[in-house]
C-alpha positions in Angstrom: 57.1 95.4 17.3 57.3 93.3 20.1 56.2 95.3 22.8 53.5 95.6 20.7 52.6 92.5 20.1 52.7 92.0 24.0 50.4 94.5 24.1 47.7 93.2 22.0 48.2 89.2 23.4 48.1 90.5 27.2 44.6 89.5 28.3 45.0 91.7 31.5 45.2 90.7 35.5 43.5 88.2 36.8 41.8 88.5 40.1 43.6 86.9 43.1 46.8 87.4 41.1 49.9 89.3 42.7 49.8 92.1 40.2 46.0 92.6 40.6 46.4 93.0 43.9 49.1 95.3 43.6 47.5 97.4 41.1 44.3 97.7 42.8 46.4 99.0 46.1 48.4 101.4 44.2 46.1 103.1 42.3 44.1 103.2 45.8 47.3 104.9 47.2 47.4 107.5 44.3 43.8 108.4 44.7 44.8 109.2 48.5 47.6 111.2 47.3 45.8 113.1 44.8 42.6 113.6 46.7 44.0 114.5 50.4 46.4 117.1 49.0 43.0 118.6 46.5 40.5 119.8 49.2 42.8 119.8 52.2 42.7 124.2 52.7 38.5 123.3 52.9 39.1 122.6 56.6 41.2 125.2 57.3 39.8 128.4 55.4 38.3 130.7 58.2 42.0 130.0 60.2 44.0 131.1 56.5 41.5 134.1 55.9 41.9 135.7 59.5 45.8 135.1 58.8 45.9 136.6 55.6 43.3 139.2 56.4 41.4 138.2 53.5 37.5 137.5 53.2 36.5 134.2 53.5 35.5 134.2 49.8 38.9 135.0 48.6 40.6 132.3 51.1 38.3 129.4 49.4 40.3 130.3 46.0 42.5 128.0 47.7 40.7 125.5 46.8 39.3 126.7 43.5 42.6 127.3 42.1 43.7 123.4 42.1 40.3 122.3 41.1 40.5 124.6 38.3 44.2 123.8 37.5 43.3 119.7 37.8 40.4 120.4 35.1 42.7 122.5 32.7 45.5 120.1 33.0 43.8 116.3 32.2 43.6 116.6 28.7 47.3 117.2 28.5 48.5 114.2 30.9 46.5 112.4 28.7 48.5 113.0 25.9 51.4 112.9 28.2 50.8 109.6 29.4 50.5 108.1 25.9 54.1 109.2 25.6 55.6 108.6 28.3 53.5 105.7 30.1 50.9 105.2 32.5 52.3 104.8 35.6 55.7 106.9 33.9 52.6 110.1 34.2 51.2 109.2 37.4 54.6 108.8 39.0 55.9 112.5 37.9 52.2 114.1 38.6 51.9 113.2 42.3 55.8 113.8 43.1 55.3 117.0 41.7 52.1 118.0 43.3 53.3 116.5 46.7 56.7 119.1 46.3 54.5 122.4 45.4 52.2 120.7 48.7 55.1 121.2 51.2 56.1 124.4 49.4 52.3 126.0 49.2 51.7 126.5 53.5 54.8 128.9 53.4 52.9 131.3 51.1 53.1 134.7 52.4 49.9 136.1 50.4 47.1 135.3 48.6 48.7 135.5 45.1 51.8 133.6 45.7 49.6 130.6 47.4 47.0 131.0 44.9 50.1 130.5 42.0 51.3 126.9 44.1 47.8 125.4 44.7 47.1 125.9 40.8 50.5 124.1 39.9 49.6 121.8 42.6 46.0 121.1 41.1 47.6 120.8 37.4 50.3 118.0 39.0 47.5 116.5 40.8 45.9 116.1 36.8 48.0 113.2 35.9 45.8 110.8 38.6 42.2 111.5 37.3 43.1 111.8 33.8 45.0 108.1 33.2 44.3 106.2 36.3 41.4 104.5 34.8 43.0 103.8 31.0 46.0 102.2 32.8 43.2 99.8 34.9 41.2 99.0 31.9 44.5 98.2 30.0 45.6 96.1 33.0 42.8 93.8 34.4 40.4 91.7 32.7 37.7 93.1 31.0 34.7 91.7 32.9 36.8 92.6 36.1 37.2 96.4 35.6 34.0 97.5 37.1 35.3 95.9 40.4 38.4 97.4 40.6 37.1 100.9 38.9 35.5 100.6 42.9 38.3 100.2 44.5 39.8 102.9 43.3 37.1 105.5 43.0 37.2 104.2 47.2 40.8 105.5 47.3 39.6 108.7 46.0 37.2 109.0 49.1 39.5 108.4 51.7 41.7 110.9 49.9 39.0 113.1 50.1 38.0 112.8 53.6 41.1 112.2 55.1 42.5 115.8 53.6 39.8 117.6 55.5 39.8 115.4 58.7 43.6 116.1 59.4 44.0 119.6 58.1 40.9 120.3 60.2 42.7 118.7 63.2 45.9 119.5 62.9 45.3 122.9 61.8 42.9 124.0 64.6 45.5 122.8 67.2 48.6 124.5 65.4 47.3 126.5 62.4 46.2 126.1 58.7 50.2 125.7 58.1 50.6 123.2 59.9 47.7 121.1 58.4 48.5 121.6 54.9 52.0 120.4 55.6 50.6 117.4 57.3 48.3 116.5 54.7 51.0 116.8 52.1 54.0 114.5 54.4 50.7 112.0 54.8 50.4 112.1 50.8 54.2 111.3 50.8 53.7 108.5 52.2 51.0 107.7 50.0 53.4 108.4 46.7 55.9 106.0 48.0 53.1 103.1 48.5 52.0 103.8 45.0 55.6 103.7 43.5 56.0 100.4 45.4 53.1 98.8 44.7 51.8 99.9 40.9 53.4 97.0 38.6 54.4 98.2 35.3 51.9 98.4 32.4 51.9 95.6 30.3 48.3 96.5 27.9 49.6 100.1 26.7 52.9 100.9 24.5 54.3 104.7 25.4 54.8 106.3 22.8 53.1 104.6 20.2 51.2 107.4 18.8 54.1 109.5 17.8 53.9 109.2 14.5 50.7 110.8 13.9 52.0 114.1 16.2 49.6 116.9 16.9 46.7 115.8 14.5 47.0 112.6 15.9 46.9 114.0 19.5 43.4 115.8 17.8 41.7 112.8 16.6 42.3 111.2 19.9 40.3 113.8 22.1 37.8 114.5 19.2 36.5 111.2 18.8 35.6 110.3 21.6 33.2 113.2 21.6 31.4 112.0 18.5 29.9 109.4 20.7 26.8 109.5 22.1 27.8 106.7 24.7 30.1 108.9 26.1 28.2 112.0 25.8 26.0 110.4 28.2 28.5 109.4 30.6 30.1 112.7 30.7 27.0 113.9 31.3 26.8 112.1 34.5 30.1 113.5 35.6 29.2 116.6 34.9 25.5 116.6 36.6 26.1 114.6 40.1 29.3 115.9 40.4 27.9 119.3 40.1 24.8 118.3 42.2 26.8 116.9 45.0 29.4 119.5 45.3 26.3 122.6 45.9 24.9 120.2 48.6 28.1 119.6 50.9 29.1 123.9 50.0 25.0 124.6 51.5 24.2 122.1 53.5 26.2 123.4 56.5 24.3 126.9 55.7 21.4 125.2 56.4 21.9 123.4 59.5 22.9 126.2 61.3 19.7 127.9 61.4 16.4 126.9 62.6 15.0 124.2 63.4 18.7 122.4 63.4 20.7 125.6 65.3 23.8 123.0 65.4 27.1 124.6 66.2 29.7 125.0 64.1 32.2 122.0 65.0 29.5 119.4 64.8 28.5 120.6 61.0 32.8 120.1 59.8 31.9 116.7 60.9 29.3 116.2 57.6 32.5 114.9 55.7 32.5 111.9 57.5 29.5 110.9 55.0 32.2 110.6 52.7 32.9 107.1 54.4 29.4 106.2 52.6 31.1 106.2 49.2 34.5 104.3 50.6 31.8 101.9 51.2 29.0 102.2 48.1 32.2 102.6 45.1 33.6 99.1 45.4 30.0 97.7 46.2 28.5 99.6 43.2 31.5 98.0 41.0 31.0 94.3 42.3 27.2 94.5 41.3 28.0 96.3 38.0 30.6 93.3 37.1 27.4 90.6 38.3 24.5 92.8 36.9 25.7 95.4 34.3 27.0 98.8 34.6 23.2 100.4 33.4 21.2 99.0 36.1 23.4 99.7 38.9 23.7 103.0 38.0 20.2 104.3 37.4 20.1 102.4 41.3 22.7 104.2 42.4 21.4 107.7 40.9 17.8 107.0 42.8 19.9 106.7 45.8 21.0 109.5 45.6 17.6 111.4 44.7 15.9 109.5 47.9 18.8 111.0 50.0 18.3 114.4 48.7 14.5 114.0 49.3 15.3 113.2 52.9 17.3 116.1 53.1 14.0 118.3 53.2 13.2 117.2 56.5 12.8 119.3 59.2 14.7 116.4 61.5 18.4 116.6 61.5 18.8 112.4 61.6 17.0 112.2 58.9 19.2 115.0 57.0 22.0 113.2 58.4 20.8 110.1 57.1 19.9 111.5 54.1 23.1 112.9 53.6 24.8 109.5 53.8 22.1 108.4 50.8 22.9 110.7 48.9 27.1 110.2 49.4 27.2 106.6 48.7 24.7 107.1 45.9 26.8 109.5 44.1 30.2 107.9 44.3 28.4 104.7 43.3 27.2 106.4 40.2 30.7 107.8 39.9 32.3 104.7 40.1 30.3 103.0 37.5 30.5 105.9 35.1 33.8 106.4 35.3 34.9 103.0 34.9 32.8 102.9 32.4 34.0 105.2 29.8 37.6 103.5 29.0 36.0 100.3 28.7 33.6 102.0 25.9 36.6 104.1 24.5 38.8 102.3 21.2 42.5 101.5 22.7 43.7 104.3 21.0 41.6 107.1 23.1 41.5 105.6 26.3 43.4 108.1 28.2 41.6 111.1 26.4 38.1 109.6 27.0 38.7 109.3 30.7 40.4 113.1 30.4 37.3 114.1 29.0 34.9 112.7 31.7 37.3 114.1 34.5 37.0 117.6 33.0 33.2 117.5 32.6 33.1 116.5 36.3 35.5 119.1 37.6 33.6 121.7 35.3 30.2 120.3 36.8 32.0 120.8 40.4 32.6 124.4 39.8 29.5 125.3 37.7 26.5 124.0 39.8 29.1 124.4 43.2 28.5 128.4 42.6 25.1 128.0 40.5 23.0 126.6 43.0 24.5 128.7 45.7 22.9 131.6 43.9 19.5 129.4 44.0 19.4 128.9 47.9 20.6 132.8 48.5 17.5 133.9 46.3 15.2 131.1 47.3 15.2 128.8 49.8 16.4 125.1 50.6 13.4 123.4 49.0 14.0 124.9 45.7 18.0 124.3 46.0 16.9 120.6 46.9 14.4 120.4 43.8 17.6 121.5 41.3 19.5 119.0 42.8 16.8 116.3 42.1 16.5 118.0 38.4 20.0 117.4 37.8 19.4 114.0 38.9 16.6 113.2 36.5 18.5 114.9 33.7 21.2 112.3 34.1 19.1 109.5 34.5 16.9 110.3 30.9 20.4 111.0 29.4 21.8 107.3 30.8 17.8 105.6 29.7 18.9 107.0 26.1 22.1 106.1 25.6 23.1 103.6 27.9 20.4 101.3 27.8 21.3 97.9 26.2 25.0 98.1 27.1 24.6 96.1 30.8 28.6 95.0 30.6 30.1 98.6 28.9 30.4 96.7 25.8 29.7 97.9 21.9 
C-alpha cells in the first residue's frame, strides 16, 4: 500500500535535478545499446555474403531477423516490465541481447546466425517497448516531450554508430570482427545505463497481478479503442515505413547516372543520421514550448520538402535533401512517440508504447520491401511520390485526431 501510495504522490523529476539528469543519460545509453547492436550486419553484408557464399539477399536476413524478433517481442516486455519493473526489463533485455551479440559473429551458417540475431532482436525488445512508460512515469509531465528527445537522440547515435564501426572495423578485419566490436562498444553502453538509470519511483512492479491474463488483455486492447492513438501509431507506422525505403533505394539511385558516385562515398549517407541526433531533442524542446501537434505536422513537411529535393538531378541537393528528410523524421518520431504514454491511462503505459513500437517496426519492414518493388517497376519519381503519399496520409490522420491536444493532454 505504500509503495503505492508513493506512486500516486510522486510528481516526477524535475529538470536540473540529479535524477533527471541521470535518467535522461541512461535511457540515452540504452538506446545506444539497443540501436548499435540492431542494424550493425547493414555495413558489413556484402563482406558476410562472400563469406558464407550466400546472396546478398539472404545475408540482409541478418538484419531482418532482429527487426522482426524486436517487433514480435514488445508486446510481451510490456507485460514483462509491469511485473518485474522498468528498469528491472531494460536491465535483463540489453544484458541479454549484448551476450547473444558477442555470440552471433561466430556463426558458422546462415541458419545458426539467423537463430542468434532473432533472439538478439527479441532481447533488444525490452528498450523500445518500456523506455518511454518508465520516462513518462519519471519526469514531469510538461517536461516529457524534452526528454522523449533526448532519448529518441540516443536511438540515432545507436543507430549510426552500429553502421559507422562495423563498416570500419569490418572492412579492415572482416564482418566478425565488426559485429564483435559493435557489441563490446554496447557493453560499455549497458554498464553506463546500469550506472546511471535511478530506480522508478511513478510505477509499482507487479501491480497488475491480480487481474492475470485478462488483465494483461484489457491492457493492450484498450489502448487500441482510441482513436488518439490510432493516429499516432499511424505515424510510426507510415514515416517509419517511408524512411526505411529511402535510405534501402537511395544508394541504388546514386550510383547511376547523372550521380555515378562510387560505392564508398554512398555507405557514407548514414551520416544523415546525425540530422536526427540533432532535430529529436530540438523537436521535443519546441513541443514542450508550443505543443506536440504543431511541431509535428512541422516536422512531417520537413520531411516532405526533403523528399521533394531528393528528385533533383544535383547530388548536393539530394544530399541536402537527405538530411531534411532525416531530421524531419526523427523529429516526428520523437514527438509521436513521446507522445503516446503521456495519452495512455497509468495502467497501459507500457502496452501503448509496445503498440506504437510494433506499428513502426511493422511499417519498417512493410514499405522497406513495398516500395522497393515500386522503384524496380517504375522509376525514382514514382518511389519519391509514395513516399510523399505516405507523408500526407499521416499528416490528415494527425489533422483528425490530434488536433486540439497541443500538450498530449485529454
Amino acid at each position: 500500500m505504500g509503495a503505492d501510495h508513493a506512486a500516486v504522490t510522486f510528481s516526477g523529476h524535475a529538470p536540473g535535478s540529479p535524477e533527471y539528469r541521470r535518467l535522461i543519460a541512461g535511457l540515452f545509453f540504452a538506446g545506444i545499446a539497443t540501436f548499435a547492436q540492431l542494424y550493425s550486419p547493414q555495413a558489413v553484408l556484402p563482406a558476410l555474403s562472400v563469406d558464407l557464399g550466400i546472396a546478398p539477399a539472404s545475408a540482409a536476413l541478418a538484419v531482418s531477423a532482429a527487426t522482426l524478433g524486436l517487433a514480435a517481442a514488445v508486446i510481451p516486455w510490456s507485460m514483462v516490465a509491469d511485473r518485474l519493473g522498468r528498469v528491472q526489463a531494460m536491465v535483463i533485455g540489453v544484458l541479454t541481447a549484448t551476450a547473444l551479440g558477442l555470440v552471433a559473429p561466430l556463426s558458422t551458417g546462415l541458419e545458426m546466425l539467423l537463430a542468434l540475431r532473432l533472439l538478439e532482436g527479441m532481447a533488444l525488445g525490452a528498450v523500445p517497448a518500456v523506455a518511454l512508460a518508465y520516462l513518462s512515469e519519471e519526469i514531469r509531465a510538461r517536461n516529457a516531450a524534452t526528454a522523449a528527445g533526448s532519448y529518441i537522440a540516443g536511438t540515432t547515435v545507436g543507430g549510426l554508430l552500429g553502421r559507422i564501426v562495423s563498416g570500419i572495423v569490418g572492412e579492415q578485419i572482416g564482418w566478425r570482427a565488426g559485429m564483435w566490436t559493435v557489441a563490446a562498444v554496447c557493453a560499455l553502453a549497458d554498464v553506463l545505463f546500469l550506472w546511471l538509470a535511478p530506480r522508478a519511483r511513478g510505477f509499482v512492479p507487479g501491480r497488475h497481478r491480480e487481474h492475470a491474463a485478462t488483465g494483461m488483455l484489457t491492457r493492450l486492447l484498450t489502448p487500441l479503442r482510441s482513436a488518439t492513438q490510432l493516429a499516432l501509431y499511424a505515424q510510426g507506422f507510415l514515416l517509419m515505413g517511408a524512411f526505411v525505403a529511402v535510405y534501402n533505394y537511395l544508394g541504388f539511385h546514386l550510383v547511376e547516372p547523372p550521380f555515378a558516385l562510387p560505392v564508398w562515398l554512398v555507405t557514407l549517407l548514414f551520416l544523415a543520421y546525425l540530422a536526427g541526433t540533432v532535430s529529436s531533442p530540438w523537436a521535443g524542446v519546441l513541443a514542450s514550448r508550443l505543443g506536440r501537434f504543431p511541431v509535428l505536422l512541422g516536422s512531417i513537411a520537413v520531411m516532405s520538402a526533403g523528399a521533394m529535393a531528393m528528385l533533383a538531378p544535383v547530388t548536393f541537393v539530394v544530399l541536402a535533401g537527405l538530411v531534411l528528410f532525416t531530421g524531419g523524421f526523427f523529429g516526428a518520431h520523437a514527438v509521436a512517440s513521446g507522445w503516446v504514454p503521456v495519452v495512455a491511462d497509468p495502467d497501459h503505459r507500457a502496452q501503448a508504447s509496445s503498440l506504437y513500437y510494433f506499428g513502426y517496426y511493422a511499417g519498417s519492414s512493410l514499405f522497406g520491401w513495398v516500395l522497393g518493388v515500386v522503384f524496380g517497376a517504375a522509376d525514382w519519381v514514382w518511389f519519391i511520390v509514395a513516399v510523399l503519399a505516405m507523408c500526407g496520409i499521416a499528416a490528415m490522420l494527425a489533422a483528425a485526431a490530434l488536433r486540439g491536444m497541443p500538450y498530449g493532454r485529454r
